[in-house]
N, C-alpha and C positions, 0 to 999 in steps of 0.2 A: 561723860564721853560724847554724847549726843550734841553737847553746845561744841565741843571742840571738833565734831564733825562737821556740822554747821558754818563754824566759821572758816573751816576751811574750803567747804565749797563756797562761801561767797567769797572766799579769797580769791580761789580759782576762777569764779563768774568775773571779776571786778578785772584779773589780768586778763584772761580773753577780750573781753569789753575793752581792754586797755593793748592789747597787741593789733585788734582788729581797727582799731584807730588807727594805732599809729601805720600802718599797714596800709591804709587810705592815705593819710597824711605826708605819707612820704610818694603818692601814687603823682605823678603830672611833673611839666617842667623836664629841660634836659640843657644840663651845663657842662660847660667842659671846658682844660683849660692845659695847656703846655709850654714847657722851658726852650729857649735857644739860647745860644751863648749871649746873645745881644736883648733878650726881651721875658716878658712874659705875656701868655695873648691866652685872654679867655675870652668865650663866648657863649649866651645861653637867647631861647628863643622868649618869647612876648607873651603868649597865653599863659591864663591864671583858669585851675578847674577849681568847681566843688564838685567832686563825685565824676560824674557823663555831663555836668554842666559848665559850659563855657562863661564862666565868671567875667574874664576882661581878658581885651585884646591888646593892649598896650602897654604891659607890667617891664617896669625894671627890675632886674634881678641881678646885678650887678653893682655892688656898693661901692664907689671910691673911700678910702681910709683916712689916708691922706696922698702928697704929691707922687707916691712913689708903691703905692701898695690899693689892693682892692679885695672883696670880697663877695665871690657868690652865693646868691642864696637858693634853696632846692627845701622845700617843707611846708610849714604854716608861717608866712611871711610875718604876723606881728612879731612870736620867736626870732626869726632872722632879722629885723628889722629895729626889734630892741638889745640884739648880739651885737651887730653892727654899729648902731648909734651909740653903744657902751666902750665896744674896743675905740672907735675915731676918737670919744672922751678921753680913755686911758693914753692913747700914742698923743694928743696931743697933750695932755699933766705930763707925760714923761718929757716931752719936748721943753716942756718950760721951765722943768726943776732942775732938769740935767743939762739942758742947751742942746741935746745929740738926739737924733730919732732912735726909736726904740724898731730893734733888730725883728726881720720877718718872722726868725723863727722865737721869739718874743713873744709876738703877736698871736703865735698860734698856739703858744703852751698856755697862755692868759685865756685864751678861748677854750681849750680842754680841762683848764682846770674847773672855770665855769661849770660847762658841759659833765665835768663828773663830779663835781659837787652837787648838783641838779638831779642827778639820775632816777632819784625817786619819785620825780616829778618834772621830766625830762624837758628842757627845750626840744621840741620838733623838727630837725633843722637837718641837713647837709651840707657841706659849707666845703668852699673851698679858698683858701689865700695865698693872695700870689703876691710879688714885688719884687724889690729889687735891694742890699743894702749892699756887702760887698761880692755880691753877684745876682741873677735871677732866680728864686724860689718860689717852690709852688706847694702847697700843703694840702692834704686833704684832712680835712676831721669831722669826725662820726660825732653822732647827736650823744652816745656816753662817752665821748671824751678819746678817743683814741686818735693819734695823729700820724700820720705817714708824708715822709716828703717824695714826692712824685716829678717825673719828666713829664708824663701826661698822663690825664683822667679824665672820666665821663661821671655825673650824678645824674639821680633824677629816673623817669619812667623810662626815657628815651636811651638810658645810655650803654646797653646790650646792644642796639646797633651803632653809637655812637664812638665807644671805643675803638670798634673792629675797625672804622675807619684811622681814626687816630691810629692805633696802630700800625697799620697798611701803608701809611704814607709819613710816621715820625719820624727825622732824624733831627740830632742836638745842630745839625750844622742847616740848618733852613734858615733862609731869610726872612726876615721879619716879611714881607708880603706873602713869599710863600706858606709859612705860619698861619697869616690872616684866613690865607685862602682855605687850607687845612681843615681850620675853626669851624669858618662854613660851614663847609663842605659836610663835617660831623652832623653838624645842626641840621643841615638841609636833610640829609639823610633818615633823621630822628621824624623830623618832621613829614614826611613823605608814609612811615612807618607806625608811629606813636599817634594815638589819638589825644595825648593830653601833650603836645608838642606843637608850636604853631606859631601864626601871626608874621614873625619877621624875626632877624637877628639880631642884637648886640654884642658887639666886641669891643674891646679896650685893650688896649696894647702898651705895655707898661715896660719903659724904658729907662734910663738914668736919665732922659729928659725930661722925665715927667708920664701922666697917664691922660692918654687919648681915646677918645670913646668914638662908634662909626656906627652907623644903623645901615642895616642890608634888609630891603624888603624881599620877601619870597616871591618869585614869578609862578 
């Protein structure tokens, strides 16, 4: 009985050690992204932490897919970055075998199923996707796999003040600038607030004409 107790507390030792990671892991960064009839507009700010340490000032967190979709990232950026570089492979095989883009919400049941095939050994990630096929969608999916389509969202450290602005100021009938400004506006907010929040903005504005990216320095 004594080995079966044993191994249970190093079971328990092994997930603490494994909660308090990811618990860090998921600590910095604040993204955020909302629907209008005409677009989808996300936007996440430029610092990169380890810990209280200022890693890099100039991080993209914003993945183009392809012409018509993107994806944020919010975690341990290789995770997000080998997520990313996997879907852009899959949407573009699906393009070449089929001739058709493969549909938004496509794109994000392939990323949750991922994500919960994984769970035992989880990508680190927050992710959010947005696009456009025949209309604008926005997803958010959690690092085990769960997926919700959303009007607007915040991830990341920052996005307990980030929402409340989205909120305050959402509605489906904004214009793509008012939108823009929105995005900011969240971000700037995070940033002012959030210690692992910083640097500058990015947004990309994702429309049936294609996806536009814009850099906003912070004053």
């Amino acid at each position: 009985m004594s080995m079966f107790r044993e191994a249970g507390r190093g079971y328990q030792r092994f997930m603490d050690y494994d909660i308090a990671m990811l618990e860090k892991a998921l600590k910095g960064t604040t993204t955020v992204g909302l629907v209008t009839k005409e677009a989808v507009i996300m936007a996440a700010d430029k610092r990169a932490t380890a810990g209280m340490y200022i890693a890099h000032k100039n991080v993209r967190k914003i993945e183009p897919i392809d012409e018509r979709s993107a994806l944020t990232i919010s975690g341990l950026v290789a995770d997000a970055q080998t997520l990313a570089d996997y879907l852009r492979y899959r949407a573009r095989l699906y393009y070449i075998m089929t001739g058709t883009p493969m549909s938004i919400k496509a794109m994000a049941s392939l990323l949750a199923l991922i994500l919960n095939s994984s769970k035992y050994f989880p990508f680190i990630v927050q992710l959010l996707l947005g696009g456009i096929d025949d209309r604008p969608r926005l997803y958010q999916i959690e690092f085990f796999g769960s997926v919700t389509e959303e009007k607007f969202v915040a991830t990341g450290s920052g996005s307990p003040i980030a929402i409340g602005v989205l909120e305050a100021g959402y509605s489906e009938d904004l214009g793509v600038e008012q939108a823009v400004n929105l995005a900011r506006e969240a971000i700037t907010s995070s940033i002012k607030r959030d210690a692992y929040t910083g640097e500058g903005i990015d947004v990309v504005v994702i429309t049936k004409n294609g996806v536009k990216s814009h850099y906003f320095p912070v004053k």
